[in-house]
N, C-alpha and C positions, 0 to 999 in steps of 0.2 A: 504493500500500500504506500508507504511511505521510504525510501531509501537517500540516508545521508552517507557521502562520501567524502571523506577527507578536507572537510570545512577547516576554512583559515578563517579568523574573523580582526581585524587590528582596528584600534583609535589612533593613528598617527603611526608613533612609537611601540606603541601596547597593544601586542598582539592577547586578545583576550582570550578565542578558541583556537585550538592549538592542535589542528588534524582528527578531527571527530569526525568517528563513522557509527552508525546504527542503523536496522531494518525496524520498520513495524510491521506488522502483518495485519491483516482484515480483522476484527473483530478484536485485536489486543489490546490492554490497557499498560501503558509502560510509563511508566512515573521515574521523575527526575529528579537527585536528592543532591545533596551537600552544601559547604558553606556557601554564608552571602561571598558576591564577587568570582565564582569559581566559572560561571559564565550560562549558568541553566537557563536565562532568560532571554542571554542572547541568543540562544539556538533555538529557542522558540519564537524569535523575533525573523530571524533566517527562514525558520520553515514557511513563516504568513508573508516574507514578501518586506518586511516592515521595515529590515536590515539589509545591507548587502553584503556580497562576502568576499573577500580577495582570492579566494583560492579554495576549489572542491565544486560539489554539484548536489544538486537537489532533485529527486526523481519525484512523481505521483504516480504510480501505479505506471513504471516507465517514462512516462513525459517529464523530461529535462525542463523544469523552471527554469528560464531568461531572467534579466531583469525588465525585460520592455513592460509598458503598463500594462498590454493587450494577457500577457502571459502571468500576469501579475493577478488583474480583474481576474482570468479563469480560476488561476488556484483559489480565489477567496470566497468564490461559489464552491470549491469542495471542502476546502479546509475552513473553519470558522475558529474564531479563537474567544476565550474568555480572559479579561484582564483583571488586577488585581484589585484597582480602582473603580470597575461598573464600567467607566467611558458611556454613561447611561447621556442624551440630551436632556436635560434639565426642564424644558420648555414644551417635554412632549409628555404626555401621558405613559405611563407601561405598555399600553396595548401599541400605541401610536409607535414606540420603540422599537417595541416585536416588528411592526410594521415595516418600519424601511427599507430593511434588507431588500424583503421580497421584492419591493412595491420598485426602489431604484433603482437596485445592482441585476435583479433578475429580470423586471419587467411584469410583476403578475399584477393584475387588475386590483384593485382596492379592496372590492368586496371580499372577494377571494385571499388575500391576504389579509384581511380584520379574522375572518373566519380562523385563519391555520395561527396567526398571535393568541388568539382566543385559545385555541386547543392546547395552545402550547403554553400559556400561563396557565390556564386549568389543568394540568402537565403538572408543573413546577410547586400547585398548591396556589394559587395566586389567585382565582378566579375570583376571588369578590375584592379585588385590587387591581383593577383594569383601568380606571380611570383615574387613579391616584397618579400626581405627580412624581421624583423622585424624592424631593425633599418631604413627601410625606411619607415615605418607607423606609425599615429599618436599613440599615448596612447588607444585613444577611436577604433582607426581601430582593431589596434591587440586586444583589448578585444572583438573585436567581432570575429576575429578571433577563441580567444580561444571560444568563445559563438558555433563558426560552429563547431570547434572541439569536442565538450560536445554532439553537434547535431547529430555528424557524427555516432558517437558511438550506435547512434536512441537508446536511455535507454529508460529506464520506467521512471526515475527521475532525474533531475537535480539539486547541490544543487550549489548554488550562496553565494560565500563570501564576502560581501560587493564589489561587482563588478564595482563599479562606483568611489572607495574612491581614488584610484590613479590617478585620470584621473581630468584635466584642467576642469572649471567649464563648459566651452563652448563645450566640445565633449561627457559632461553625456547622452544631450538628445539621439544620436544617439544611445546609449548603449541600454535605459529604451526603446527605441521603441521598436528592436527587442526582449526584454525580454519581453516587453506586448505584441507583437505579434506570442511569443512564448506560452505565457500564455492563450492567448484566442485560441490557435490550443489544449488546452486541457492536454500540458503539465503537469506532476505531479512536483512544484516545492517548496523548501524550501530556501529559500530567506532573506539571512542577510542582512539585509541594515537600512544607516541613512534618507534614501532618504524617507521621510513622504507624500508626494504627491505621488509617485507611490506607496507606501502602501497601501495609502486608495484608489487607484481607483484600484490597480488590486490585491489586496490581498483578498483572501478567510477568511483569519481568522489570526490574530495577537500573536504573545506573545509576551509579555515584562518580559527581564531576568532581575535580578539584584544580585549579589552575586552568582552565581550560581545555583539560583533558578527561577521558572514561580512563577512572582508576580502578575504576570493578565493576562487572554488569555480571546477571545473571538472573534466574527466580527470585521474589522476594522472599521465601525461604530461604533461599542458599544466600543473599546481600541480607537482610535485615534480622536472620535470625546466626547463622554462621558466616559472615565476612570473612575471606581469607586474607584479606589488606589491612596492615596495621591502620594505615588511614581510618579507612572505614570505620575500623571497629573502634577508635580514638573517638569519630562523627560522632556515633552513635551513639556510644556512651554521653557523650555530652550533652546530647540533645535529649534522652529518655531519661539522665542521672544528673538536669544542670545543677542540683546542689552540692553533688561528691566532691 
C-alpha cells in the first residue's frame, strides 16, 4: 500500500531523516514511536505531500509520488491525515468541516456530501454536534471531528500525528476508541503516537525512530514488550516508568 525508500529529509545543514525505508500493507496499522525530535513527524509530513525530500521515493500502491501539485492533489484523495492541532476552520460548523473535503478536493455535490459528514460524525459519536462550532467542542470532540473529516475523504490510508498529544488526559480515551474502531474496520493506518497501550493492543507492527533513523521495527510484541535495542528498551522504560 504504502512503500518508503531511503528518504533523506534536511533543514539546511540538519539533515533530520537519515535513509528510512518501511512497507505498509493493506489493512495494517503500524505506529511510530520514540523521542521528541527523532523525526516521526516529518515522515508523516513526507508521506501527505506536506514536506519534501532531498533524497528517496515515495510509492502508493506502486505510483511514484512527484512533487508536482497535480500528483500531490491525487495522493491526498487517498491518503488523508489527522493532525495534532484539529486544523479544524473555526468559522464552519463540524458538519460544514466534514464537508469540504468532498465538496472541493473531490467535487461531490452538497447534498450528497452533508449526507456522508452526517454519517460520519454519527460515526465518530458526534451526531447531536453537527452544528456546533469548534470553539464550542471539547479538545477530544473536535479531534474526532477532524478523525470524520480524514473518514469523509473514504482514503485508502490515514496517517495520525500524535492525535491524542493536545488533548486533557481525560478526553484521550474517547479519541483511541474511535481510532481502534477504525483500525479493526480494516483501515490502512500509520500512527505517530506516545500512547504505548494503544500500540501494543492495536498496532500491527512498531518502529522506533531515533535521530532520524528505524533503530528497531518489528511486532508490537516483539518492540514494546521485548526490545532487542538498548535504545529502545532505555524509551520505554522512561516513558511507562517517568518516575524511576
Amino acid at each position: 500500500m504504502i512503500s518508503v525508500r531511503d528518504i533523506h529529509k534536511s533543514y539546511g545543514q540538519l539533515e533530520v531523516i537519515k535513509g528510512v525505508s518501511f512497507d505498509v500493507t493493506p489493512g495494517e496499522v503500524v505506529c511510530v514511536i520514540g523521542p521528541s525530535g527523532s523525526g516521526k513527524s516529518t515522515i508523516l509530513r513526507c508521506l501527505n505531500g506536506l514536506e519534501t525530500y532531498q533524497k528517496g521515493e515515495v510509492r502508493i500502491d506502486g505510483q511514484l509520488i512527484d512533487p508536482s501539485a497535480r500528483s500531490i492533489i491525487a495522493l491526498r484523495q487517498r491518503v488523508s491525515m489527522v493532525f495534532q492541532r484539529f486544523n479544524l476552520f473555526p468559522h464552519r460548523t463540524a458538519l460544514e468541516n466534514v464537508m469540504e473535503g468532498p465538496v472541493y478536493v473531490k467535487g461531490m455535490e452538497r447534498k450528497a456530501a452533508r449526507d456522508l459528514a452526517a454519517m460520519y460524525l454519527e460515526k465518530v459519536g458526534l451526531g447531536d454536534k453537527m452544528q456546533n462550532f469548534p470553539d464550542n467542542l471539547s479538545g477530544g470532540q473536535q479531534q474526532r471531528v477532524a478523525i470524520a473529516r480524514a473518514l469523509a475523504m473514504e482514503p485508502e490510508a490515514i496517517l495520525f500525528d500524535e492525535p491524542t498529544s493536545a488533548l486533557d488526559p481525560e478526553l484521550v480515551g474517547d479519541v483511541l476508541g474511535v481510532m481502534r474502531q477504525v483500525a479493526e474496520e480494516g483501515m490502512t493506518m500509520v500512527v505517530v503516537t506516545h500512547e504505548m497501550g494503544f500500540a501494543r493492543e492495536v498496532a500491527d507492527r512498531v518502529l522506533f525512530l531515533e535521530g532520524g533513523t528505524i533503530v528497531e521495527e518489528g511486532t508490537a510484541q516483539e518492540v514494546l514488550r521485548n526490545p532487542k535495542e538498548l535504545r529502545t528498551q532505555d524509551f520505554l522504560h522512561r516513558v511507562l516508568h517517568p518516575l524511576d
